[in-house]
N, C-alpha and C positions, 0 to 999 in steps of 0.2 A: 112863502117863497117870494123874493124880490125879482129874480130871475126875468127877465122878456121871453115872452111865449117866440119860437121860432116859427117862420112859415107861416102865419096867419091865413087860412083860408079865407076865398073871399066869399061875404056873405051871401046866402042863398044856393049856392053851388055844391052844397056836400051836404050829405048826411054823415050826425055826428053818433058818436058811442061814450057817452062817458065814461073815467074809470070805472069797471068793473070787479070792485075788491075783493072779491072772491076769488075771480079767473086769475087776478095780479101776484092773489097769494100764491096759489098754486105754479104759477108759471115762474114765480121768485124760488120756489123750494129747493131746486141743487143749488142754490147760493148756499156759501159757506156762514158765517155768523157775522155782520159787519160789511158782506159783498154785496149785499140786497141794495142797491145806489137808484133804481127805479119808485120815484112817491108815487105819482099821480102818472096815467096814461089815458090820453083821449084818441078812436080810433075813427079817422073820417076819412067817408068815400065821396070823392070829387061826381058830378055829373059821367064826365069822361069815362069811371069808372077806376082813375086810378086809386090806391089806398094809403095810406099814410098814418103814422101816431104822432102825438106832441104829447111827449111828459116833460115830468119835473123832475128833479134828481136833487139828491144832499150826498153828500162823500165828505161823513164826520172827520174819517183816519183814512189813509190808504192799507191798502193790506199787505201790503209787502216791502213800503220803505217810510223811511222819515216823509216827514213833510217837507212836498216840495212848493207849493203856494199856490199852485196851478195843475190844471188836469192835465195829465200828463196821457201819452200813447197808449197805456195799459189801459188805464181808468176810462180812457174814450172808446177800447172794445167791448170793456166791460160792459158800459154803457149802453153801446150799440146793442149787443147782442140780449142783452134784457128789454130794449123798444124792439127788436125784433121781434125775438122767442111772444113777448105779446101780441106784436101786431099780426102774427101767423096763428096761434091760438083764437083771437078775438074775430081775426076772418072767417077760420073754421065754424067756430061757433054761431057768429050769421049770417051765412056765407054771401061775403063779401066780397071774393073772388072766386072764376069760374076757375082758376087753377087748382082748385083747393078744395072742388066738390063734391071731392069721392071721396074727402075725408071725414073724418069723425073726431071729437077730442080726445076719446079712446085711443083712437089710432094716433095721435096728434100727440100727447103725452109718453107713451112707447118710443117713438122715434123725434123727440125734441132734442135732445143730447147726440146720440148717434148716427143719425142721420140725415143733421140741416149743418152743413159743413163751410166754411168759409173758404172760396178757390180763392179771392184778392182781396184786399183790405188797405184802402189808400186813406191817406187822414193828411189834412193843410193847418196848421196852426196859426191863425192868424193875426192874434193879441190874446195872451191867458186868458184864460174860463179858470174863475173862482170854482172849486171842486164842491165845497161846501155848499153852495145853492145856484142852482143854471139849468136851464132848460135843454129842451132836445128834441130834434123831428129824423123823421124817418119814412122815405119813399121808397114803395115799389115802382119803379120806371118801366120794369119791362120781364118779359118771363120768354125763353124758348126750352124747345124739346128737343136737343142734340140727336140727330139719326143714332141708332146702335145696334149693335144687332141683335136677332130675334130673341138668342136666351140671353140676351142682359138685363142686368135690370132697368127698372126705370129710374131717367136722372131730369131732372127739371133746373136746369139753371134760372138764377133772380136778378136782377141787376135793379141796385137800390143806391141810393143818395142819403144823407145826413147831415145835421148842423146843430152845433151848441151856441149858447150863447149865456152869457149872465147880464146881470144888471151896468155892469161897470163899460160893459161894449166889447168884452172879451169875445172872441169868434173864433172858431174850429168848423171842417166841413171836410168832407171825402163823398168817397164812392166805394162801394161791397158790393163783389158777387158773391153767392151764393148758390150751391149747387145742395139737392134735395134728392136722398139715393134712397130707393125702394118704396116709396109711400104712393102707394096705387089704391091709399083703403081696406078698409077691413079684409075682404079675402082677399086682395093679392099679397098682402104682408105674412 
């Protein structure tokens, strides 16, 4: 990959996770044949505690139109939602936040599709991102607990931030909420 790493933590301040090809596979599995755009994902927790991924990405073809030369809105959710789906899998697994403690990967694979939902989705394009090789980060900023009442279930909103970038200087960035309905852990699911 030529691609510039986005976000560079600064030295000393994070514990890092390397790709974990096994957890990548699995967390890539509802991809279609060709949608798998996530290579490489590294997963670091700042001092502060906040968490973060920086992967790589390749998007040989896109999957639903000719080539347009550039990542285009689709291919930057896509994207998104694969540094996600891992960066909530790879918390789980050591746990790396305290929102995520009553989960399990069990639990965490069951409800990775149906129940980690997107409520916003804003994206800034700022000079093309080469599709074919560019990087990409992704932060959790912030998590609350909506009041609700007694028999609702439980909803965890996320508020996270993003950026691509390639080698050429192309740049793209937004903001995603995310809102996370029922996952209380093994028995309360």
């Amino acid at each position: 990959m030529t691609g510039v790493r986005v976000q560079d933590p600064t030295p000393g301040t994070v514990t890092s996770h390397p790709t974990d090809g096994p957890l990548l596979t699995r967390v890539l599995r509802p991809y279609k044949p060709g949608c798998a755009y996530l290579r490489t994902a590294e997963v670091t927790r700042s001092v502060d505690g906040r968490v973060a991924v920086h992967g790589t990405f390749a998007i040989p073809e896109s999957c639903y139109i000719d080539d347009t030369g550039h990542l285009n809105a689709v291919e930057v959710n896509i994207a998104y939602n694969q540094m996600m789906y891992y960066a909530v899998a790879k918390s789980v697994k050591e746990r790396l936040l305290p929102e995520f403690a009553d989960w399990t990967l069990e639990d965490y694979w069951r409800h990775q599709l149906p129940d980690i939902l997107i409520v916003r989705f804003r994206s800034n394009f700022r000079r093309p991102v080469d599709p074919r090789d560019f990087t990409g980060s992704m932060e959790f900023t912030g998590f609350t607990r909506p009041r609700r009442a007694a028999d609702a279930p439980p909803l965890l909103l996320a508020d996270t931030t993003f950026r691509y970038a390639d080698a050429a200087g192309g740049r793209c960035d937004g903001g995603v909420q995310l809102a996370l309905v029922g996952l209380t852990g093994a028995e309360g699911t």
